[in-house]
KOLTI-572593 format. One record per residue (C-alpha): residue number from 1; residue in one letter; x negated, y negated, z negated. Coordinates in steps of 0.25 Angstrom, whole numbers, plus 2048, in hexadecimal, padded with zeros to 3 digits. Layout:
N
pos, code, xx, yy, zz
NUM, A, X, Y, Z
...
end
This chain:
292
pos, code, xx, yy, zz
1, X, 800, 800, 800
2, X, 7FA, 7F3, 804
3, X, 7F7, 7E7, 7FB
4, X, 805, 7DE, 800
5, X, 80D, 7EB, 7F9
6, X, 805, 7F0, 7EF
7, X, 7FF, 7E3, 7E8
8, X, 80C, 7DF, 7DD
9, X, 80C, 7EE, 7DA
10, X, 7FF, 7EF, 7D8
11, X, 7FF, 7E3, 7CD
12, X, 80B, 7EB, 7C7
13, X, 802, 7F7, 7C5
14, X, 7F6, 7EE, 7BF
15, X, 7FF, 7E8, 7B5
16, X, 805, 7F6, 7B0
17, X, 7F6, 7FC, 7AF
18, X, 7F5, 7EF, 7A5
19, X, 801, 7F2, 79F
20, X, 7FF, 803, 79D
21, X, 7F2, 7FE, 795
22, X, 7F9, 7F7, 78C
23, X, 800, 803, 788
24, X, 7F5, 80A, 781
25, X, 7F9, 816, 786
26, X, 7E9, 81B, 78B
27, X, 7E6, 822, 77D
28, X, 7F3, 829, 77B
29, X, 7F7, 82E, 78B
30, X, 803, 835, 78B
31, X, 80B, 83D, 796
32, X, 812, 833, 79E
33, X, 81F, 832, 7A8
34, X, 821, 828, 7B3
35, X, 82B, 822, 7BC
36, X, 82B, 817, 7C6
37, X, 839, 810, 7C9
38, X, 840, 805, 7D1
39, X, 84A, 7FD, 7CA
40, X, 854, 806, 7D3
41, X, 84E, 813, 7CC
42, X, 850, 80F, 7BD
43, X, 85C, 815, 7BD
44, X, 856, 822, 7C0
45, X, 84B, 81E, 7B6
46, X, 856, 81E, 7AC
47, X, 85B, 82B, 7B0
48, X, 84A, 832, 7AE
49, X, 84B, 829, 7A1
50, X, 856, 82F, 79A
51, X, 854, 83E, 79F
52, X, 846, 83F, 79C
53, X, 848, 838, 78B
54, X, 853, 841, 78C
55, X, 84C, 84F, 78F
56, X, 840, 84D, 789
57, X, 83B, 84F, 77A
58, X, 82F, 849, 77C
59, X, 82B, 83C, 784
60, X, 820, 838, 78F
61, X, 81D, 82A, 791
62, X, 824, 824, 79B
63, X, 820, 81B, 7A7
64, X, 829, 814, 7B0
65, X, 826, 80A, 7B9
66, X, 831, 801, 7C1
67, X, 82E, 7FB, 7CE
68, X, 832, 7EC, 7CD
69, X, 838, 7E3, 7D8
70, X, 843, 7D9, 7D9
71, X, 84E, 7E2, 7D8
72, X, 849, 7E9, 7CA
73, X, 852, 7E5, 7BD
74, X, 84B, 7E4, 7B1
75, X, 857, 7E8, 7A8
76, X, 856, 7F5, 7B0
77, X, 84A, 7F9, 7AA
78, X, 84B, 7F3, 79D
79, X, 857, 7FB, 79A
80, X, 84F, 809, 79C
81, X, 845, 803, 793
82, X, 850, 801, 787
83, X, 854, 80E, 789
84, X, 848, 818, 78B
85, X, 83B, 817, 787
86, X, 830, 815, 794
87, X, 825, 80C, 798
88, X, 829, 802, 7A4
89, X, 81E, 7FA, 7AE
90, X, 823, 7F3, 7B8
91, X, 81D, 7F3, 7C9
92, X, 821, 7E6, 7CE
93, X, 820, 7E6, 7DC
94, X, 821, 7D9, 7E7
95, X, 82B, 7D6, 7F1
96, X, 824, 7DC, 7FB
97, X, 821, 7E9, 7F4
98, X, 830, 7EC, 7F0
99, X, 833, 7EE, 7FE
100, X, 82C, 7FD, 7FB
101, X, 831, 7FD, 7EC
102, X, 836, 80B, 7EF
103, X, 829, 811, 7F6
104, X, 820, 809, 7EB
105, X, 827, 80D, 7DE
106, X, 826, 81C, 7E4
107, X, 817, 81C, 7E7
108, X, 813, 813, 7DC
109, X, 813, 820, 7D3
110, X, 807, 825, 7D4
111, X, 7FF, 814, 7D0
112, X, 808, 817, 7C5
113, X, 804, 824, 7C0
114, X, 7F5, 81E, 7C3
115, X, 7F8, 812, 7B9
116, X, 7FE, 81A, 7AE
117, X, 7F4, 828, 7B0
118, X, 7E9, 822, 7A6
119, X, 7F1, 822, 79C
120, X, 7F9, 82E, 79D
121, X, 7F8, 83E, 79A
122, X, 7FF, 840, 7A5
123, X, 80A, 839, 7B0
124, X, 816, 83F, 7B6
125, X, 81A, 834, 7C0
126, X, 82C, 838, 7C3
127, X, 835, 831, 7CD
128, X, 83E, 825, 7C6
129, X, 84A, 830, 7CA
130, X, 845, 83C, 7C2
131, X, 84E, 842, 7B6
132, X, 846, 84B, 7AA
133, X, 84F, 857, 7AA
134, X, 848, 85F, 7A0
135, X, 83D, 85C, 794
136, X, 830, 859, 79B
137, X, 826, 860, 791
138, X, 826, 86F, 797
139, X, 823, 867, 7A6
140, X, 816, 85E, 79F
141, X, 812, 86C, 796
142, X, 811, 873, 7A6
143, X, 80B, 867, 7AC
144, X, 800, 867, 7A1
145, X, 7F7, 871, 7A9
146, X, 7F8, 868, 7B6
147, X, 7F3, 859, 7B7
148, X, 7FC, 857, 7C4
149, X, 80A, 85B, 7C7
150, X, 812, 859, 7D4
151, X, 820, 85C, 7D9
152, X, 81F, 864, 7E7
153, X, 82A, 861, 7F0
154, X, 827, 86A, 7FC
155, X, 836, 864, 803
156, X, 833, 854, 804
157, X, 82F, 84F, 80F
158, X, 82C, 83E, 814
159, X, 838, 83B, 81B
160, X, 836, 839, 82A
161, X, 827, 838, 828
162, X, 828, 848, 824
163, X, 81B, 848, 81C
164, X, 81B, 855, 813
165, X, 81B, 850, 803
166, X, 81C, 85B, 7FB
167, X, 819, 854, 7EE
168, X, 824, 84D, 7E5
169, X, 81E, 840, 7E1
170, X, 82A, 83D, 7D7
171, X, 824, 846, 7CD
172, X, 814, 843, 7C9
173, X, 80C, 84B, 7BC
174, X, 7FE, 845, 7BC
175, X, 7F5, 848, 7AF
176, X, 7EB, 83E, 7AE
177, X, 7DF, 845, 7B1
178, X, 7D5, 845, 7BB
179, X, 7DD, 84F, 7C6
180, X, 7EB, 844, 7C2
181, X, 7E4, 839, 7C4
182, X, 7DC, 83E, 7D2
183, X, 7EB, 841, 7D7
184, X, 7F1, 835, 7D2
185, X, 7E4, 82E, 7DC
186, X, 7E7, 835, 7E4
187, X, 7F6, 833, 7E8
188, X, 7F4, 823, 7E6
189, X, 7E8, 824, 7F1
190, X, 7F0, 829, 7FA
191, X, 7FD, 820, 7F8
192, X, 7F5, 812, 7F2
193, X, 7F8, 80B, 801
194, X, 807, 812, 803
195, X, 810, 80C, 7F7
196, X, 818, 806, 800
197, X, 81C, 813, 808
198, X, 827, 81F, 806
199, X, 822, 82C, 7FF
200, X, 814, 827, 7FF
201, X, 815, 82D, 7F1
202, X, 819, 83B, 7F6
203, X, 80D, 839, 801
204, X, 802, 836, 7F5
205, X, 806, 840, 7EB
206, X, 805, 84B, 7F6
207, X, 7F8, 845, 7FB
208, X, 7F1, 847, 7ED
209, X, 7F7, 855, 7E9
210, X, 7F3, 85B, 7F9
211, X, 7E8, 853, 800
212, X, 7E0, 84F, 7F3
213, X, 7E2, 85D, 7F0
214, X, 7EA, 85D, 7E3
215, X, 7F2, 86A, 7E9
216, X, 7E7, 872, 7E6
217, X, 7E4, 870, 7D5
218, X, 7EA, 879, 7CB
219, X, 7EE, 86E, 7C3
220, X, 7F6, 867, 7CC
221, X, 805, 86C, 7CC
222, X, 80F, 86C, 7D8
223, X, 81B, 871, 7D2
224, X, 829, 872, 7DA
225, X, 837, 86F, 7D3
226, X, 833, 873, 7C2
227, X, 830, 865, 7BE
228, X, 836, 85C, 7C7
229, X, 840, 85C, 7D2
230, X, 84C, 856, 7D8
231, X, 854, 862, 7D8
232, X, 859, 86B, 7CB
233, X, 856, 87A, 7CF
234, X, 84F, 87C, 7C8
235, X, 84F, 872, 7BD
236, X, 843, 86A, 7BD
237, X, 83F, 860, 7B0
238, X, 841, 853, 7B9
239, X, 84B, 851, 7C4
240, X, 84C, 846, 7CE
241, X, 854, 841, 7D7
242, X, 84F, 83E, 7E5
243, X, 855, 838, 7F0
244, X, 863, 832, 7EE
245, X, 866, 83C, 7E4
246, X, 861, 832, 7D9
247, X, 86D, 82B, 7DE
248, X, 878, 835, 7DC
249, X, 881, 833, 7D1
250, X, 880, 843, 7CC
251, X, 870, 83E, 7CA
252, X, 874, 831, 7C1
253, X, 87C, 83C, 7BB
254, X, 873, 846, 7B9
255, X, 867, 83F, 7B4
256, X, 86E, 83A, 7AA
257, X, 875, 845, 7A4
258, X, 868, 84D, 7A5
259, X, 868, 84F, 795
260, X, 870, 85A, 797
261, X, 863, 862, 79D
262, X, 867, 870, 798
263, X, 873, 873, 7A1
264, X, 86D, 875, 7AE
265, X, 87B, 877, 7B5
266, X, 87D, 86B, 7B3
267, X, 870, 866, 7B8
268, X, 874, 86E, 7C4
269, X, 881, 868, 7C5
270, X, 87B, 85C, 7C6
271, X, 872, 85D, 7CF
272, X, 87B, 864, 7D9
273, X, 883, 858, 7D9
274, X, 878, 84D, 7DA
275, X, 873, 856, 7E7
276, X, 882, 856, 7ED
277, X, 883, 847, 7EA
278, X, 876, 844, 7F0
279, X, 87A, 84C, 7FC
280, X, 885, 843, 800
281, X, 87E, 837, 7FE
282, X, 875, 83E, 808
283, X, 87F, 840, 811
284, X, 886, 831, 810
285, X, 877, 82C, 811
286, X, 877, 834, 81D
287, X, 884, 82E, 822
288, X, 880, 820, 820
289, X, 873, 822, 828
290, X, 87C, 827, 835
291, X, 886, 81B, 835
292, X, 87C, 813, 834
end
């Protein structure tokens, strides 16, 4: 990304270095969790919020980072803070720069997993749509023999550009040792010009894990639908909505009555409605691009 893009952000993320220091949290680093939102995204950053103070007996310190324009609303983010307990920085992007606020609050992930790495145990970077299902211990006690773990997607595809991207990046584990820290280098070498582009992110992360050679270190996990996933079956720990499925009113539903985690019929209820709603919106989507 060129300077005329990248020079409000990068200001952002000096002042939230200066910021993390003044936390003191270098001599007692902890495991942390991280989401990246859009003032349009804090509703589902409500939704992670509740389900993960909800299902979890034990508390990682949480991260999120808002992407700020002229459309954001302060009151929006200050009502999450009254409500749950999560440290808050702020990327204030220019004019020109918001034109991509989409594309950059995507692959701005891995600059922020850079920023907080020196003072953590360990990162796990989830999409802003991601809802805990289930108590995150037993998934950080497996992950304890790994320093990486990624999300293999063998279906997704880019779009028209058809570029094969078998890597997830909306789910991120890096332990801050010398092999995290190498990958994390890597993916940001490989997207540092492309902030401004569509599934630059997808493109980096599968960069590191196959042409740095990543794929071929024991300690780095590829796992498939255990840990995280957007469908049910089988249940993984963390479930999130891609697509327009966020959107669908089954979703809102669901995420907010995710408390009731031990009656998987339900759950599958659930989810079989969200997939039928999101199938007709599909279909009226579909409809609306014809008539035009």
């Amino acid at each position: 990304m060129n300077d005329f893009y990248f020079s409000s952000i990068n200001q952002s993320i000096n002042l939230i270095k200066l910021k993390i220091d003044n936390l003191n949290l270098l001599n007692k680093k902890k495991d942390f969790i991280v989401l990246i939102s859009t003032h349009d995204y804090l509703k589902y950053v409500s939704n992670f919020l509740d389900s993960y103070y909800k299902n979890n007996l034990s508390y990682k310190k949480i991260f999120i980072f808002t992407i700020k324009n002229k459309g954001f609303k302060e009151k929006n983010i200050s009502l999450l803070k009254r409500k749950y307990k999560f440290y808050n920085f702020e990327i204030i992007i220019d004019d020109n720069s918001s034109l991509y606020i989409n594309e950059i609050s995507a692959n701005i992930r891995f600059h922020i997993i850079n920023i907080l790495m020196p003072y953590s145990k360990s990162i796990l970077y989830l999409d802003a749509d991601s809802i805990v299902l289930k108590d995150l211990k037993k998934m950080y006690d497996y992950f304890s023999r790994y320093s990486i773990a990624l999300r293999k997607h063998p279906e997704h595809r880019n779009g028209s550009l058809n570029h094969y991207y078998p890597i997830k990046s909306g789910f991120i584990y890096i332990k801050n040792n010398n092999l995290g820290r190498d990958f994390l280098n890597s993916a940001i070498s490989d997207i540092q010009n492309n902030l401004h582009i569509w599934y630059a992110d997808q493109k980096a992360i599968s960069h590191a894990y196959f042409k740095i050679g990543f794929n071929e270190i024991s300690n780095v996990l590829l796992f498939q639908s255990n840990f995280f996933d957007w469908k049910l079956y089988p249940e993984p720990y963390i479930y999130s909505a891609k697509g327009i499925r966020k959107n669908t009113l089954f979703f809102t539903y669901f995420s907010k009555m995710n408390r009731f985690n031990r009656f998987f019929l339900f759950k599958k209820v659930c989810f079989f409605l969200i997939t039928i709603e999101n199938l007709i919106r599909n279909i009226f989507k579909l409809f609306r691009k014809i008539f035009k």
